[in-house]
C-alpha positions in Angstrom: -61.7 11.3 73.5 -59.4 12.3 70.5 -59.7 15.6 69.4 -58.5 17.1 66.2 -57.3 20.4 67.7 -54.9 18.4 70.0 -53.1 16.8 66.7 -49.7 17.6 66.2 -48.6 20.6 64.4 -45.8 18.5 62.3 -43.5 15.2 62.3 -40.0 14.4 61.3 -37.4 12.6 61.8 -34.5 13.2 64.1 -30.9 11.9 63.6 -29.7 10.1 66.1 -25.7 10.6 67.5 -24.6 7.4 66.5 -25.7 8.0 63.3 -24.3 11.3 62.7 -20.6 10.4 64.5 -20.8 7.4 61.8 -21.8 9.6 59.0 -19.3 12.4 60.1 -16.2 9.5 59.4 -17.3 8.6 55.6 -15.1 10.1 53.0 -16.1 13.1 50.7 -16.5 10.7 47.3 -17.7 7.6 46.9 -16.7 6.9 43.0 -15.8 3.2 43.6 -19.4 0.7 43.4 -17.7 -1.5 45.7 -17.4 1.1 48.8 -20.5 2.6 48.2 -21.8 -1.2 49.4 -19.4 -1.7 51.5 -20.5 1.5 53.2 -24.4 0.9 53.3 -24.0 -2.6 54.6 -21.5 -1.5 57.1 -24.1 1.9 58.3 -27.0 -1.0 58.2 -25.3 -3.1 60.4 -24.6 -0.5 63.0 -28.5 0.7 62.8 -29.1 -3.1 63.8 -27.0 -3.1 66.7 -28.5 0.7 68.3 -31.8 -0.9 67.8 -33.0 1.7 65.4 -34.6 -0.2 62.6 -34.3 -3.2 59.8 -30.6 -3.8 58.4 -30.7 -0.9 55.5 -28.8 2.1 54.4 -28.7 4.3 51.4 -26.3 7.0 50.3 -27.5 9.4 47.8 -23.9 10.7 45.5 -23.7 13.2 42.7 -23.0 10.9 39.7 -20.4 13.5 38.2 -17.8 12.9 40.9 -18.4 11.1 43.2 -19.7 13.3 46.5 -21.8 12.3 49.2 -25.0 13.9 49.0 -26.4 12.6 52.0 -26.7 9.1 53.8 -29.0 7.4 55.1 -30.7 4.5 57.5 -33.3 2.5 58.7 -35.0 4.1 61.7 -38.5 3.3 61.4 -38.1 1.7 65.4 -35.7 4.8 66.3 -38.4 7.3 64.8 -41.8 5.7 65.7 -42.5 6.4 61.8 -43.3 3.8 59.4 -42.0 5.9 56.3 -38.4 6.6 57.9 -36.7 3.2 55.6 -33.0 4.1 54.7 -34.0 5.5 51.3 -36.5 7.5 52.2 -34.5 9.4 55.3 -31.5 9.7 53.0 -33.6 11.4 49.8 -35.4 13.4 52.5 -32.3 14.9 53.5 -30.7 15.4 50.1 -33.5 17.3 49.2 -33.6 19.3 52.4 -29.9 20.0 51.5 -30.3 20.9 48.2 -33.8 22.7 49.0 -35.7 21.0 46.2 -37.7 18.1 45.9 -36.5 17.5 42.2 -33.1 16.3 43.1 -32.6 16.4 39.2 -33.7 20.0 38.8 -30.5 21.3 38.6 -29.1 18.7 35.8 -28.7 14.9 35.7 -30.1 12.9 39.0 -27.9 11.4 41.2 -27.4 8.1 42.4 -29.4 5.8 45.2 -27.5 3.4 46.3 -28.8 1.0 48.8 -27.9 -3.0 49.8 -31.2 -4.0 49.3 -33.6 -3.5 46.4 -36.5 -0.7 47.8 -39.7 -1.8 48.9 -42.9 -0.6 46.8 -42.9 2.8 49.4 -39.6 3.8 48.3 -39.9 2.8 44.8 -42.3 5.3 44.4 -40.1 7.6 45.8 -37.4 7.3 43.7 -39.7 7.9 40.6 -40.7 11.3 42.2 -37.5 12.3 43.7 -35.2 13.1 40.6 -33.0 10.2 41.3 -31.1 9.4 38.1 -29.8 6.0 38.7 -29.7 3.1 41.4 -27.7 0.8 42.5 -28.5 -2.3 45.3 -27.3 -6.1 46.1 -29.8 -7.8 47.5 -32.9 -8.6 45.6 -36.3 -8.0 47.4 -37.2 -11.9 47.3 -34.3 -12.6 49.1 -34.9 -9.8 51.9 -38.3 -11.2 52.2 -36.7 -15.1 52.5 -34.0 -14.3 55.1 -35.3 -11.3 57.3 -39.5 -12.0 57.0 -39.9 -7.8 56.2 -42.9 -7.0 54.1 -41.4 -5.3 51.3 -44.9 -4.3 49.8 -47.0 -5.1 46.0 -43.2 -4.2 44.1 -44.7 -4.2 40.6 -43.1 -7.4 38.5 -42.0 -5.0 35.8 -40.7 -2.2 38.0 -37.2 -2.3 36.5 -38.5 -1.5 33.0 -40.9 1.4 34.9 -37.8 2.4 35.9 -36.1 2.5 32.6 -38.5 4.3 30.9 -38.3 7.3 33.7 -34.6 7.2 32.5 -33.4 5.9 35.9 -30.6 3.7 35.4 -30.6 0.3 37.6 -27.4 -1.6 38.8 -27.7 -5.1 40.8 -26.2 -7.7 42.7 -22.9 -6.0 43.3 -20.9 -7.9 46.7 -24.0 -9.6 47.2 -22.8 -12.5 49.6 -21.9 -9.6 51.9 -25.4 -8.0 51.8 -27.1 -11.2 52.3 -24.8 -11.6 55.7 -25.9 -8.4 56.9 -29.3 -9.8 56.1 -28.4 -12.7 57.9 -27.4 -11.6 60.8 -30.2 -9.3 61.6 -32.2 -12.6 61.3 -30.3 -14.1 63.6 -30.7 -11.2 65.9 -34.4 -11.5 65.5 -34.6 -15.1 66.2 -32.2 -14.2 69.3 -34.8 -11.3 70.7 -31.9 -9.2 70.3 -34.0 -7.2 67.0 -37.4 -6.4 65.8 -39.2 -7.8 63.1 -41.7 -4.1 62.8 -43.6 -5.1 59.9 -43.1 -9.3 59.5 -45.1 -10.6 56.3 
């Protein structure tokens, strides 16, 4: 019989090694578009193979020069915790870092950056977070196409919600080497290799 006093007192998410070794190579600054995707398709790739979640990374980086913030990935099968998607594990620790939930409290937002557009979840976190601007190569009809993810009731005019928060968009930057990453996580699926966790 469940009983409410036996609940657990909290949740979170821990880091696994992999991940930290990986994010302990990256370089200071990020100012180049092209590396910041490069980078979160090369993070979501390694999530993949340690089995820790869907092929997705996200870097959070201050917009006036270039720093990492924090970094991010998929480890909704790692955690147990269908919230932990890249973006959300890498504003959650920005904010930790920073110790506010208004990453724009201080001045102007930073950036998201992530190789696929967010789902409808982390959409609404961006909006909430402070996030100034974001930047991601794969459109979400395409991650639906090629992986099978769920990525949620994304509002048709979510860019232009966006816009009018003052949260700058950027798309479709390297974009045949997002949808590889994509591809290959499929593959992987189809193989029994990875899991589908939330297949529409």
């Amino acid at each position: 019989m469940n009983n409410i006093h036996q609940q657990p007192t909290g949740y979170g998410v821990e880091l696994p090694k992999w991940f930290l070794d990986a994010r302990d190579v990256l370089p200071q600054r990020l100012p180049d578009p092209e590396e910041r995707i490069r980078t979160v398709n090369h993070l979501a790739t390694r999530t993949v193979a340690e089995g820790a979640g869907g092929p997705f990374a996200a870097l959070v980086i201050d917009r006036q020069d270039g720093d990492i913030i924090a970094a991010g990935v998929n480890l909704v099968l790692h955690s147990g915790l269908a919230s932990s998607h890249a973006e959300m594990v890498a504003l959650g620790i920005a904010q930790t870092r920073k110790r506010a939930w208004n990453l724009a409290a201080a001045g102007e937002g930073p950036l998201l950056v992530v190789n696929a557009q967010p789902c409808a979840m982390c959409l609404g976190a961006i909006i909430w977070s402070g996030i100034g601007a974001l930047e991601f190569s794969v459109e979400g009809v395409e991650v639906e196409r090629l992986t099978g993810f769920d990525e949620g009731p994304v509002p048709s005019n979510w860019r232009e919600q966006l816009k009018a928060r003052g949260i700058e968009v950027a798309t479709g930057r390297l974009r045949d080497e997002s949808l590889d990453v994509l591809r290959q996580f499929r593959d992987r699926v189809d193989d029994g290799s990875a899991t589908l966790y939330n297949g529409g």
